[in-house]
DSSP file (Angstrom, degrees, kcal/mol; ACC not computed):
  #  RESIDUE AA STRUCTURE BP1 BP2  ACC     N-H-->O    O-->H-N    N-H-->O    O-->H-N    TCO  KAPPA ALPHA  PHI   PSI    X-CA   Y-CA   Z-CA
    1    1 A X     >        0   0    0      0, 0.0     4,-1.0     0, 0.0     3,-0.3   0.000 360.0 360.0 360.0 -36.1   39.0   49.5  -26.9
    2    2 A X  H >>  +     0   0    0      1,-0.2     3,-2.9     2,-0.2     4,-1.1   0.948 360.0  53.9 -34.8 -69.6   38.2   46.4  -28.4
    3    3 A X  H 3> S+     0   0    0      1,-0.4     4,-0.8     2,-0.2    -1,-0.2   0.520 106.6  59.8 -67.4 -18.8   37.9   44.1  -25.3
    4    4 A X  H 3> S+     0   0    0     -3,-0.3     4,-0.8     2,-0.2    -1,-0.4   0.753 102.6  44.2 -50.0 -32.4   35.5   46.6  -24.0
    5    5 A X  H <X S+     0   0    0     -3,-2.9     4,-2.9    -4,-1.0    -2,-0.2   0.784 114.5  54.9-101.9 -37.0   33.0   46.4  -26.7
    6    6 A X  H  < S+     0   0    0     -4,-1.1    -2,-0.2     1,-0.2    -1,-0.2   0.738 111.0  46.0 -65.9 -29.1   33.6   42.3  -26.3
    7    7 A X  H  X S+     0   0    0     -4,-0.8     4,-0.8    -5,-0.2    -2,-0.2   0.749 112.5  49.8 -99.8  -0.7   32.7   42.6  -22.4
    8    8 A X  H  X S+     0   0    0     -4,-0.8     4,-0.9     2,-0.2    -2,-0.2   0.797 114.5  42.1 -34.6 -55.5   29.7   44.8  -23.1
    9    9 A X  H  < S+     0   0    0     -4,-2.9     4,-0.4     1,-0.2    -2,-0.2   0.512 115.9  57.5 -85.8  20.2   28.3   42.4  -25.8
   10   10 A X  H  > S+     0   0    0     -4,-0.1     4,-1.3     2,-0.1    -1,-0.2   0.664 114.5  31.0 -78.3 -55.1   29.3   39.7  -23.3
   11   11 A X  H  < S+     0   0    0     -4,-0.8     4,-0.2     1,-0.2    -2,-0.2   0.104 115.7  59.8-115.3  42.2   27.5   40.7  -20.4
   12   12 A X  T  X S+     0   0    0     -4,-0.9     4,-2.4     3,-0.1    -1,-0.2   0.679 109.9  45.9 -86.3 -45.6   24.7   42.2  -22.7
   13   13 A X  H  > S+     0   0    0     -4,-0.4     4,-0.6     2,-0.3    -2,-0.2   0.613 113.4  48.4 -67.1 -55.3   24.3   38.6  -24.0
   14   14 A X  H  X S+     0   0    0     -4,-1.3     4,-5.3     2,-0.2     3,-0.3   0.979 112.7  50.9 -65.1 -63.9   24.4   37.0  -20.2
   15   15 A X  H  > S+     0   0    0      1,-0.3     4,-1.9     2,-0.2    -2,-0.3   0.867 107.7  49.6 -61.1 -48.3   21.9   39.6  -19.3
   16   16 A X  H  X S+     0   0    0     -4,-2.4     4,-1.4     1,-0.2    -1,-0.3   0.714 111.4  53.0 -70.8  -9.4   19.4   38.7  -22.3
   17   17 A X  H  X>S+     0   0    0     -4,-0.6     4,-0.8    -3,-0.3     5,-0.7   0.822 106.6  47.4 -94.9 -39.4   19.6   34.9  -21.4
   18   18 A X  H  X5S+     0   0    0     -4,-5.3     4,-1.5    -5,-0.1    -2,-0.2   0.971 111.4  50.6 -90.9   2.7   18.8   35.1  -18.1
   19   19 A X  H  X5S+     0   0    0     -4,-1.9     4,-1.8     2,-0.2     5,-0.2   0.986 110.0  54.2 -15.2 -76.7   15.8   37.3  -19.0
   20   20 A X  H >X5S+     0   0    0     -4,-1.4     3,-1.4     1,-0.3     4,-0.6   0.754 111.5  43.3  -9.6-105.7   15.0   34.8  -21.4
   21   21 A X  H 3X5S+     0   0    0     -4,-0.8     4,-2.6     1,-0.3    -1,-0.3   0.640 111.7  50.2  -5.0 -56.2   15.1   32.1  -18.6
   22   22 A X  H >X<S+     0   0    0     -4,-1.5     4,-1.5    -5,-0.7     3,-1.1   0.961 111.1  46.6 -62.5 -67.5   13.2   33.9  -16.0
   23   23 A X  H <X>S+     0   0    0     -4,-1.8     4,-2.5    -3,-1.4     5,-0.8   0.797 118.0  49.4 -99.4 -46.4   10.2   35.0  -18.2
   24   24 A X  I 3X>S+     0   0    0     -4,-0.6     4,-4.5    -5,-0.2     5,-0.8   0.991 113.8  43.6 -43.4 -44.2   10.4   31.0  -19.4
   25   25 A X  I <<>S+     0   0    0     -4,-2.6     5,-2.2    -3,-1.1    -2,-0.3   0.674 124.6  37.7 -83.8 -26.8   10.5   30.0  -16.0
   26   26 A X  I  <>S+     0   0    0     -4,-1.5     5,-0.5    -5,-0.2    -1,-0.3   0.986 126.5  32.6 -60.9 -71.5    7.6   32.6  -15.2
   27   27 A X  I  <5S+     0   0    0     -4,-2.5    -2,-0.2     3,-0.1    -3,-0.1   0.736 133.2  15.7 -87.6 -65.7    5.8   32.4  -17.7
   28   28 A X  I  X<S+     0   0    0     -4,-4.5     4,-0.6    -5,-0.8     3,-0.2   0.815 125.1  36.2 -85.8 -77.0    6.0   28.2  -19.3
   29   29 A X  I >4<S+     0   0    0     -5,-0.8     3,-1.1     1,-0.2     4,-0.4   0.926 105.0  52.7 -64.9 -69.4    7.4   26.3  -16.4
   30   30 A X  G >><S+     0   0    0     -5,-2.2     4,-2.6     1,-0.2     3,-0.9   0.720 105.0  55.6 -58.0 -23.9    6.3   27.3  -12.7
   31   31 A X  G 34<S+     0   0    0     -5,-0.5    -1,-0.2    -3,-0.2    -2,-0.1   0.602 107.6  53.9 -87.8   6.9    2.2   27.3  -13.3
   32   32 A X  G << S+     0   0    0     -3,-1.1    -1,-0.2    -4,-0.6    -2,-0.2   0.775 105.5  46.4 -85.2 -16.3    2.8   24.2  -14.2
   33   33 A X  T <4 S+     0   0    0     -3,-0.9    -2,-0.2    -4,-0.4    -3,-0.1   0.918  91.2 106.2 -79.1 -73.6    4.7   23.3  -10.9
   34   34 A X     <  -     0   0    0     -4,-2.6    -3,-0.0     1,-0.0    -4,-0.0   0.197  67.7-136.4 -41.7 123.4    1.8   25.0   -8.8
   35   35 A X        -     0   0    0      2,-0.1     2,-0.4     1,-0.1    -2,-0.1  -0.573  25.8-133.0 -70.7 155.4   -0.7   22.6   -6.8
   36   36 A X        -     0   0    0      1,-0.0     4,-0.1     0, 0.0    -1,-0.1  -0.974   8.9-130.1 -80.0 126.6   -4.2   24.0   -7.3
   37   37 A X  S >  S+     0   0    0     -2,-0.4     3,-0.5     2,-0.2    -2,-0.1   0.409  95.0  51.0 -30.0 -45.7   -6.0   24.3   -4.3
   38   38 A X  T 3  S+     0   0    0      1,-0.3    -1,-0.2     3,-0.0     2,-0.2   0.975 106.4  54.9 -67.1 -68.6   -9.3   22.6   -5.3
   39   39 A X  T 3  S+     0   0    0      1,-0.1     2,-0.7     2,-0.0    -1,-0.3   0.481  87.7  86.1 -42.9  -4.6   -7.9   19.8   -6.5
   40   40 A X    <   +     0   0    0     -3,-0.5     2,-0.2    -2,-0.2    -1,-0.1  -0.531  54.2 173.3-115.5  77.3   -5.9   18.9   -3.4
   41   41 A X        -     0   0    0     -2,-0.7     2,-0.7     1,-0.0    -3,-0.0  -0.353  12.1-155.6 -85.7 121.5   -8.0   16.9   -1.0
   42   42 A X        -     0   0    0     -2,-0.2     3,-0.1     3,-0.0    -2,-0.0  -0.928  22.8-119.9-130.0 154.7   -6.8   15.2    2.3
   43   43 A X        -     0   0    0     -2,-0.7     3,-0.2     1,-0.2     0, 0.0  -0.210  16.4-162.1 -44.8 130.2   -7.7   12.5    4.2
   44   44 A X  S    S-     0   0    0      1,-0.4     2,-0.4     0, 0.0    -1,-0.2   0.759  84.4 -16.2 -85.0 -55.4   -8.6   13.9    8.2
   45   45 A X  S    S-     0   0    0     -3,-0.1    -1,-0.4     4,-0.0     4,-0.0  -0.996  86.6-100.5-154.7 146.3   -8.3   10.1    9.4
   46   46 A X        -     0   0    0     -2,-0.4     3,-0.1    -3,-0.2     0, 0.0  -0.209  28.4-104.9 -65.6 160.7   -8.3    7.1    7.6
   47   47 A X  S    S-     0   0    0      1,-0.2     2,-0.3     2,-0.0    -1,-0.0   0.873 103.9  -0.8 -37.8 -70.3  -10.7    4.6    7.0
   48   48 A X  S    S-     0   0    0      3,-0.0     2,-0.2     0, 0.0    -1,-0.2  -0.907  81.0-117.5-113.3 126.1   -9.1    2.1    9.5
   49   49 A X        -     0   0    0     -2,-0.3     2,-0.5     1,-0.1    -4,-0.0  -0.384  33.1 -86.8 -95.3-174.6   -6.1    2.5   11.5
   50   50 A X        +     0   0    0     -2,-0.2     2,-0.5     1,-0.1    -1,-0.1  -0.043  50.8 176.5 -43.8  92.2   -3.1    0.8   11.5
   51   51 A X        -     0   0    0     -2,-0.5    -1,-0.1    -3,-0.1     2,-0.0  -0.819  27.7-128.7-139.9 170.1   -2.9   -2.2   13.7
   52   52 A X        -     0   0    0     -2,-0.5     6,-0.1     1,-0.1     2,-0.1  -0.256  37.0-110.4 -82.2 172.3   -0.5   -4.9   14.6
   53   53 A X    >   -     0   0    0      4,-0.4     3,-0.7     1,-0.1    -1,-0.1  -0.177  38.8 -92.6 -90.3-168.0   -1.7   -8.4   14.3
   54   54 A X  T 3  S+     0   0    0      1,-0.2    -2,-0.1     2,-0.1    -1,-0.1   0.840 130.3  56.8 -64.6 -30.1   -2.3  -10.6   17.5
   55   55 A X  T 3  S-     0   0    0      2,-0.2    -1,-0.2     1,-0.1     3,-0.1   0.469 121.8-110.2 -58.9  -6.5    1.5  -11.8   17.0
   56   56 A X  S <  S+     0   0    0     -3,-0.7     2,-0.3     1,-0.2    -2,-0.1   0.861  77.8 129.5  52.9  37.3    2.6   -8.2   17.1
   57   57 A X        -     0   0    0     -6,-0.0     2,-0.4     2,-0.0    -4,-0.4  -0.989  40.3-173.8 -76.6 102.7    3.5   -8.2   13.6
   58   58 A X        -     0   0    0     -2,-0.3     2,-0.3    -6,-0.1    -6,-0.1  -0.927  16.8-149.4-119.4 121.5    2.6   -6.0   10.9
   59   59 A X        -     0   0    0     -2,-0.4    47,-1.7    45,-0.1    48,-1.5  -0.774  12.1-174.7 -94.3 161.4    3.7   -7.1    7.4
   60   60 A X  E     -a  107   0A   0     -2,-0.3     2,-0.4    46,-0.2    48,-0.2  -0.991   5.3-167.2-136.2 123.1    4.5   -4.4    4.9
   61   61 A X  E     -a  108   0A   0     46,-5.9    48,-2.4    -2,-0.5     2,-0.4  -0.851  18.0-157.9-100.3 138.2    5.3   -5.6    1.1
   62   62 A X  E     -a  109   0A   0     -2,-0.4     2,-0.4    46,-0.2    48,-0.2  -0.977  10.0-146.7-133.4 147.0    6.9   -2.5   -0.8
   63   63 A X  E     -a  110   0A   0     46,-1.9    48,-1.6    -2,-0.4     2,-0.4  -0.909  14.3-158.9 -98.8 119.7    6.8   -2.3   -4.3
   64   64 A X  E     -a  111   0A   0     -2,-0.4    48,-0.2     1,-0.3    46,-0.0  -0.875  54.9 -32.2-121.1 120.7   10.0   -0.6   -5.6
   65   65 A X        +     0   0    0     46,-3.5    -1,-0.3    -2,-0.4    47,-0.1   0.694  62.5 174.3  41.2  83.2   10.2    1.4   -9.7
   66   66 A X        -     0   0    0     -3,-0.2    -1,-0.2     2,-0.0    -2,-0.1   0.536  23.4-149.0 -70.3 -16.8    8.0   -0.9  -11.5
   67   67 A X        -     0   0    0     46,-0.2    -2,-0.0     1,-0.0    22,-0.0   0.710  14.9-167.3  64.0   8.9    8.1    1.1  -14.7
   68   68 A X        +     0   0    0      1,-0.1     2,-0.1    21,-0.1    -1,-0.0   0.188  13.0 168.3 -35.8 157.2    5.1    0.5  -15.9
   69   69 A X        -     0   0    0      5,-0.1    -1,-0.1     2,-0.0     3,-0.0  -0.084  59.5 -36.2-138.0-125.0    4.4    1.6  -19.7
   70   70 A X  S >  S-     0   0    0     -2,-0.1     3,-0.8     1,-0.1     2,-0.7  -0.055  73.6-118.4-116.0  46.5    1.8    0.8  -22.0
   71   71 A X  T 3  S+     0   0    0      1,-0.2    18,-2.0     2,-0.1    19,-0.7  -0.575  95.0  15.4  90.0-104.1    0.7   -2.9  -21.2
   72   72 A X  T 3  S+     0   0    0     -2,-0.7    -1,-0.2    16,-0.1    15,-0.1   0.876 125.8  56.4 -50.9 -59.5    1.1   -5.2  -24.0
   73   73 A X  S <  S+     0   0    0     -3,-0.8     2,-0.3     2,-0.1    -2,-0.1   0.594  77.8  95.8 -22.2 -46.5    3.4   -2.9  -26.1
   74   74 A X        -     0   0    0      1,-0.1     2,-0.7     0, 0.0    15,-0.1  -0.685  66.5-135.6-109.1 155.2    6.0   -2.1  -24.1
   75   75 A X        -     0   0    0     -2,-0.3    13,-0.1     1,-0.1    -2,-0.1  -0.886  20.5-128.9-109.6  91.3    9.2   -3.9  -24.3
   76   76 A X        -     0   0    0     -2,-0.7     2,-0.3     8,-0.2     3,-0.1   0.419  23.5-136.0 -17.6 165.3   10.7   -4.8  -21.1
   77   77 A X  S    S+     0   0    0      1,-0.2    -1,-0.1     7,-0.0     0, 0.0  -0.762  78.8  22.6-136.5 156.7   14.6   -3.7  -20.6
   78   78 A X  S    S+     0   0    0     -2,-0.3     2,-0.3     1,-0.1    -1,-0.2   0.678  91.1 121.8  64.4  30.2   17.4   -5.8  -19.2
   79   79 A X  S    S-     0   0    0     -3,-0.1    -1,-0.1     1,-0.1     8,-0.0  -0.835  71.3 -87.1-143.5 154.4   15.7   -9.4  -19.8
   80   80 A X     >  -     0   0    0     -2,-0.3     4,-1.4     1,-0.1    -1,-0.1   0.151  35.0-121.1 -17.6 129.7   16.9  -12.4  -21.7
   81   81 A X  T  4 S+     0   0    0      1,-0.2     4,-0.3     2,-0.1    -1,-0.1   0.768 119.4  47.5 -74.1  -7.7   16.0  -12.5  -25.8
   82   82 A X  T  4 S+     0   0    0      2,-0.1     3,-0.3     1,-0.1    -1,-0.2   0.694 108.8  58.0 -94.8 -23.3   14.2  -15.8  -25.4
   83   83 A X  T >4 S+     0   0    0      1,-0.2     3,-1.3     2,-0.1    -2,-0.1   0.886  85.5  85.3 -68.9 -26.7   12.4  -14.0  -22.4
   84   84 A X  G >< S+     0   0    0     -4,-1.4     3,-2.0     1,-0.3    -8,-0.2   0.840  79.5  60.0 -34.2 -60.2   10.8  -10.9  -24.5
   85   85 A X  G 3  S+     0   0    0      1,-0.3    -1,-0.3    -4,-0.3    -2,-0.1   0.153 107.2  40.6 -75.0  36.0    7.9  -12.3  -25.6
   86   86 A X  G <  S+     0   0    0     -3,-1.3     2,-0.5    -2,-0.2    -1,-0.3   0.132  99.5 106.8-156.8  21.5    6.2  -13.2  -22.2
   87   87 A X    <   +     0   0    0     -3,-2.0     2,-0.2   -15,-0.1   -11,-0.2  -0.944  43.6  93.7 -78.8 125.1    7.5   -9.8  -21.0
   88   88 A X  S  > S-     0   0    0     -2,-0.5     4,-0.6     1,-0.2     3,-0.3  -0.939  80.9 -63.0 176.6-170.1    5.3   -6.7  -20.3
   89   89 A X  H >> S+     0   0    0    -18,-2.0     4,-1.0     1,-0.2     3,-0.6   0.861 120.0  57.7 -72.3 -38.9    3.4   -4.7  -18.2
   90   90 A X  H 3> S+     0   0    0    -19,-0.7     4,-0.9     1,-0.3    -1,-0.2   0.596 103.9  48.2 -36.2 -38.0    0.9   -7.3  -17.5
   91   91 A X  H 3> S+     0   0    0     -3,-0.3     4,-2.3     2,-0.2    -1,-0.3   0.775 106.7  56.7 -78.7 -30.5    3.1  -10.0  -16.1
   92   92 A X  H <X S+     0   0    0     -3,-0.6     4,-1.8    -4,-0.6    -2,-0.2   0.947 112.0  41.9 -66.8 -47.1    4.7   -7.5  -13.9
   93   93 A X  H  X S+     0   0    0     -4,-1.0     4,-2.3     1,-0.2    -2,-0.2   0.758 114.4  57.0 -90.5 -20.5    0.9   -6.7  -12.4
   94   94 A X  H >X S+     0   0    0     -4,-0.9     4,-2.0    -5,-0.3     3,-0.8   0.977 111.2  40.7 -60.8 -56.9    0.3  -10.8  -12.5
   95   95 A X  H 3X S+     0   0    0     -4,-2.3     4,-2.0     1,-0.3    -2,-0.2   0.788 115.9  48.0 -64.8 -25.6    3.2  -11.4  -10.4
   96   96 A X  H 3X S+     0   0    0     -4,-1.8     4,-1.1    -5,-0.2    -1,-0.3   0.826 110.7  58.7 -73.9 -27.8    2.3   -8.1   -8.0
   97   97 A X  H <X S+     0   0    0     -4,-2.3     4,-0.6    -3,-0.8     3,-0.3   0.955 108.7  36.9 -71.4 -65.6   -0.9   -9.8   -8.2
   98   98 A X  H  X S+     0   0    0     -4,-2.0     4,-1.6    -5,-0.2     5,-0.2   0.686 108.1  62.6 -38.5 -44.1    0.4  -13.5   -6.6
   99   99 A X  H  X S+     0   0    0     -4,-2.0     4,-0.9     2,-0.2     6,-0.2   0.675 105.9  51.7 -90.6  -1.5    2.9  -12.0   -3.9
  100  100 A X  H  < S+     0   0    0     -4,-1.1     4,-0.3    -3,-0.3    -2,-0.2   0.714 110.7  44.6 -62.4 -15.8   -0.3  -10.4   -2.5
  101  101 A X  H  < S+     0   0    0     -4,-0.6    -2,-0.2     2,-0.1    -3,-0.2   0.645 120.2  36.4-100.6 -40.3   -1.9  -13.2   -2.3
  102  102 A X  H  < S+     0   0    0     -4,-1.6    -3,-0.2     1,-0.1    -2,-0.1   0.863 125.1  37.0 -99.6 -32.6    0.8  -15.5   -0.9
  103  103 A X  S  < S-     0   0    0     -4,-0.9    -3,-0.1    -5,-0.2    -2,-0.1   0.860  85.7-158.6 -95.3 -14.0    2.5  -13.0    1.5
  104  104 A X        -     0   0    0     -4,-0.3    -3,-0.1    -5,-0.2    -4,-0.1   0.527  10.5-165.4  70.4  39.9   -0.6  -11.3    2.5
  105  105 A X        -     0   0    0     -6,-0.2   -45,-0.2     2,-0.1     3,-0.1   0.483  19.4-142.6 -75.5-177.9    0.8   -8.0    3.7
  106  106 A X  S    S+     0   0    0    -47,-1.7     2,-0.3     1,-0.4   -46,-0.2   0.777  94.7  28.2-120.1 -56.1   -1.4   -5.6    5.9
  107  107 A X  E    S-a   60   0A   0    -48,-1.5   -46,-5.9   -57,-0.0    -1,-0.4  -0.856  72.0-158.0-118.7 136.3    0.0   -2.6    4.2
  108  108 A X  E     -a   61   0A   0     -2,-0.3     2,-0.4   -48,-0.2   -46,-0.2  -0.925  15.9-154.9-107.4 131.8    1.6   -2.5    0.1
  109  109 A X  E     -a   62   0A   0    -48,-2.4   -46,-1.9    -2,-0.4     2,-0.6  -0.989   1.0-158.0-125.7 132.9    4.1    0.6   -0.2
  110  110 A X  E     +a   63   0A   0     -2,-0.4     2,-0.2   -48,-0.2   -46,-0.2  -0.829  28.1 167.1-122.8  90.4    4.2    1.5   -3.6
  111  111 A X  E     +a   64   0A   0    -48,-1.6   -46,-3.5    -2,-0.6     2,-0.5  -0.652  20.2  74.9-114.5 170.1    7.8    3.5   -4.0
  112  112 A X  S    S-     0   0    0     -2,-0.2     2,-0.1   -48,-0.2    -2,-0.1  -0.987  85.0 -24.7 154.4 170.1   10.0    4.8   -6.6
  113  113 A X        -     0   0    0     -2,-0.5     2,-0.3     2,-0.0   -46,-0.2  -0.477  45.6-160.3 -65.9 146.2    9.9    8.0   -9.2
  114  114 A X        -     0   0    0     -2,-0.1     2,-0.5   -49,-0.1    -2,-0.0  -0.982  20.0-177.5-131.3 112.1    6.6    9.1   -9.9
  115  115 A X              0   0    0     -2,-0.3    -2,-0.0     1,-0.1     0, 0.0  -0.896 360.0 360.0-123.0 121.5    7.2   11.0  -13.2
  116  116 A X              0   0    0     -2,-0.5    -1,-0.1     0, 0.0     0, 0.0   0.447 360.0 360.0 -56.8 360.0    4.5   12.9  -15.1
């Protein structure tokens, strides 16, 4: 008789969590998820399109997980201890700044996580 009253409050217990869940997931999570309509504008054709140069080249530079933070502030990961203080966000956007300028792509692909 016992182990009956232990698999009632067992799948009483189951039941009330995923209520729970759902009602978050209603409730908190998914209209947070949802695109609103107004806001979501696209392009019909682009300024200019896409074309190859005269060589029949197109360069494309892609920029892969910069990480960006907050600018001065934030404290680069993985780098040297004598290197810290001339690390940040800024140098990251100097240097994106330079291999535009010297490789002089036709198109920049800026990929990676985009996390809100």
């Amino acid at each position: 008789m016992e182990s009956s009253s232990t698999w009632i409050q067992t799948l009483s217990f189951s039941f009330l969590t995923i209520a729970f869940l759902h009602l978050v997931d209603v409730l908190i999570i998914s209209p947070k998820l949802t695109l609103n309509p107004q806001n979501v504008r696209v392009k019909k054709l682009p300024p200019l399109p896409l074309r190859f140069n005269s060589d029949g080249t197109f360069k494309i530079l892609q920029v892969a997980d910069m990480h960006f933070g907050n600018g001065l502030v934030t404290r680069c990961r993985d780098v040297l201890d004598s290197e810290v203080a001339y690390c940040s966000d800024l140098n990251t956007t100097q240097f994106l700044e330079k291999m535009i300028q010297l490789e002089k792509p036709d198109f920049v692909a800026f990929t990676g996580l985009r996390r809100l």
